[in-house]
C-alpha positions, -999 to +999 in steps of 0.1 A: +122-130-124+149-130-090+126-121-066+141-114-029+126-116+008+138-104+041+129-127+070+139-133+101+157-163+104+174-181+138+171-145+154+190-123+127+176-103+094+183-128+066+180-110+028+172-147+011+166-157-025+134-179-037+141-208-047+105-226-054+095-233-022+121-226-005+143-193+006+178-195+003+200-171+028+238-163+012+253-190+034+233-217+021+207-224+043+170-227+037+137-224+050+106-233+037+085-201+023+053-215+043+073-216+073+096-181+070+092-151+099+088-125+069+100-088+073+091-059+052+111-068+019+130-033+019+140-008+048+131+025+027+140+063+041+105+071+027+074+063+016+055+082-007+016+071-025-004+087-052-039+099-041-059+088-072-046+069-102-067+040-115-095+052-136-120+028-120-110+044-088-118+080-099-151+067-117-164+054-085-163+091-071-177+103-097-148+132-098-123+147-121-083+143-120-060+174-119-039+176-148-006+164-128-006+135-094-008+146-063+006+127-031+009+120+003+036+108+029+033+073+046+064+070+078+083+046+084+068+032+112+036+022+091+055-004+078+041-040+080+051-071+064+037-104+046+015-121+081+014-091+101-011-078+121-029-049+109-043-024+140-077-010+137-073+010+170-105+007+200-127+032+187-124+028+153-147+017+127-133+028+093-105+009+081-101+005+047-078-020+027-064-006-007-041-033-029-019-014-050+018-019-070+045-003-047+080+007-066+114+004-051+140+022-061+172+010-063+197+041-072+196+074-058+173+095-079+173+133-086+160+156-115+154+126-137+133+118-172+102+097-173+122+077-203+152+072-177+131+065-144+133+026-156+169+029-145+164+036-110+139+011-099+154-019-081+121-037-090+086-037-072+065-057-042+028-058-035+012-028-013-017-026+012-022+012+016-048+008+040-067+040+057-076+047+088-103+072+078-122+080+114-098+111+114-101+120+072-117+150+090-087+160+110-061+150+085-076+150+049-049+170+036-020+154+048-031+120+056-008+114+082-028+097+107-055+083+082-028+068+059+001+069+087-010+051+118+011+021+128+011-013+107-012+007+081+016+000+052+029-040+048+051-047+022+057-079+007+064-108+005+094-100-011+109-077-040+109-087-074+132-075-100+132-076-139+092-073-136+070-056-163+044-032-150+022-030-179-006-051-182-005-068-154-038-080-131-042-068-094-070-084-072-077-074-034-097-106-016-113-107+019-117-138+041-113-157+003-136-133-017-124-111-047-134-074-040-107-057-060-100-065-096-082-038-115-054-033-136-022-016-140-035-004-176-059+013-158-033+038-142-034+073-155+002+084-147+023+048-151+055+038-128+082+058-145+062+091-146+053+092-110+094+084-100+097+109-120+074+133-111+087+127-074+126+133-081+121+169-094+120+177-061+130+154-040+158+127-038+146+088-039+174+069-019+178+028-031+150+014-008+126+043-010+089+032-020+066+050-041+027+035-040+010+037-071-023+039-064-054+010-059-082+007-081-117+005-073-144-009-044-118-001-013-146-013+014-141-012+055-125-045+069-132-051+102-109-070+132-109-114+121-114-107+089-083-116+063-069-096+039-046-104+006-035-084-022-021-103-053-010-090-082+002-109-116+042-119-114+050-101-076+027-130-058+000-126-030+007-099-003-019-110+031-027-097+064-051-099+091-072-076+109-065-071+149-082-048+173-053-020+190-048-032+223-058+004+237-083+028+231-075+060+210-069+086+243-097+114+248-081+134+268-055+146+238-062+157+202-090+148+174-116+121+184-127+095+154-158+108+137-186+096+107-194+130+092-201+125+054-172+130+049-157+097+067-183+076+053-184+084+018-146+082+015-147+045+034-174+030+015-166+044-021-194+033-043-219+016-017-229+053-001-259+060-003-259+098-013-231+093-042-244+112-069-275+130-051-251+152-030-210+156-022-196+150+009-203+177+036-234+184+020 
């Protein structure tokens, strides 16, 4: 399977091939994967996730699926690549990793079947939706700043085309130890259907990137600790965890908070009312 990277290479954006160990630029020259500055393997107009997919995901919450997806909108500047540096801001505590399969597309997309979606996919990359969820009060229904803050969506490390979703194992380790293992049989709506589903309504461009949702046990990582997201045949996505170098401002807008609802989103499983009361309860 070709699988492509973006890097940074003698001060200009490179698009290279793999080649084993090596990345090969369209004018020959090479660098060694180990030692490549990687960029986000696609520049999309958009990036859209699934709330809940996986089945282990929406077992863990004890809570029902609608009958269709629902979604929310990452920005741009979320984006983050293979080694970057993920910002939990000052005054933060609840920042949550979630490994998931992202999609790229690869032509424009409008008003399309779930039989022809395959068509329009210029392959897929490894995800870290991560959440910022000290302001899931503020912004629970549109995410924006829980999902959307900056470096809160790396890509990478590069695209790979010709890949087979089904079947196919994702794990989520930190600082070395597996806390995420799911699989993309586990995925209630599967790749084609959520293009799909998107491109009723609204027009995929090539480099647009649809998450897919992460399975269950998404746990709090805190600043030191290392993150990496691998899934079978698209390699090992990985990150670390940095404190923002200023303090969220209090003089402007929502302060973070640890209301039920906060805590119960960020530690899933492991809170201690699940199942004896909701959230907000």
């Amino acid at each position: 399977m070709p699988e492509y990277r973006r890097v940074l290479l003698d001060g200009a954006i490179v698009e290279t091939v793999r080649d084993g160990d090596e990345l090969v630029a369209g004018d020959g020259r090479r660098v060694r994967v180990e030692d490549a500055h990687h960029l986000p393997p696609v520049v999309p107009s958009k990036v859209i996730a699934v709330h809940l997919n996986h089945r282990s995901r929406v077992d863990e919450f004890r809570i029902g699926l609608p009958d269709t997806p629902t979604y929310f909108h990452k920005p741009t500047s979320a984006l983050n690549a293979h080694r970057g540096a993920v910002v939990r801001p000052e005054g933060c505590r609840w920042l949550n990793y979630e490994g998931e399969v992202a999609i790229v597309i690869g032509r424009t997309a409008r008003n399309i079947s779930p039989a022809d979606a395959g068509h329009y996919i210029a392959g897929y990359t490894v995800a870290n939706d991560y959440g910022l969820h000290d302001f899931r009060d503020t912004d629970a229904g549109s995410m924006l700043r829980v999902k959307g803050s900056d470096t809160l969506c790396p890509l990478g490390p590069g695209l790979v085309t010709d890949w087979d979703f089904r079947g196919k194992r994702l794990r989520t380790y930190v600082n070395g130890e597996v806390v995420q293992d799911g699989s993309t049989d586990e995925m209630t709506w599967d790749m084609h259907y959520l293009v799909a589903d998107i491109a009723r309504t609204i027009t995929l461009y090539p480099g647009d990137v649809l998450l897919s949702g992460t399975p269950a046990n998404s746990r709090p990582v805190a600043p030191g600790d290392v993150v990496e997201v691998e899934v079978e045949g698209l390699g090992r996505l990985t990150n670390h965890i940095v404190t923002g170098p200023t303090a969220i401002r209090t003089d402007v807008g929502a302060q973070p908070t640890e209301s039920e609802e906060v805590l119960s989103t960020a530690l899933g499983g492991d809170w201690e009312f699940r199942g004896i009361r909701p959230p907000g309860r």
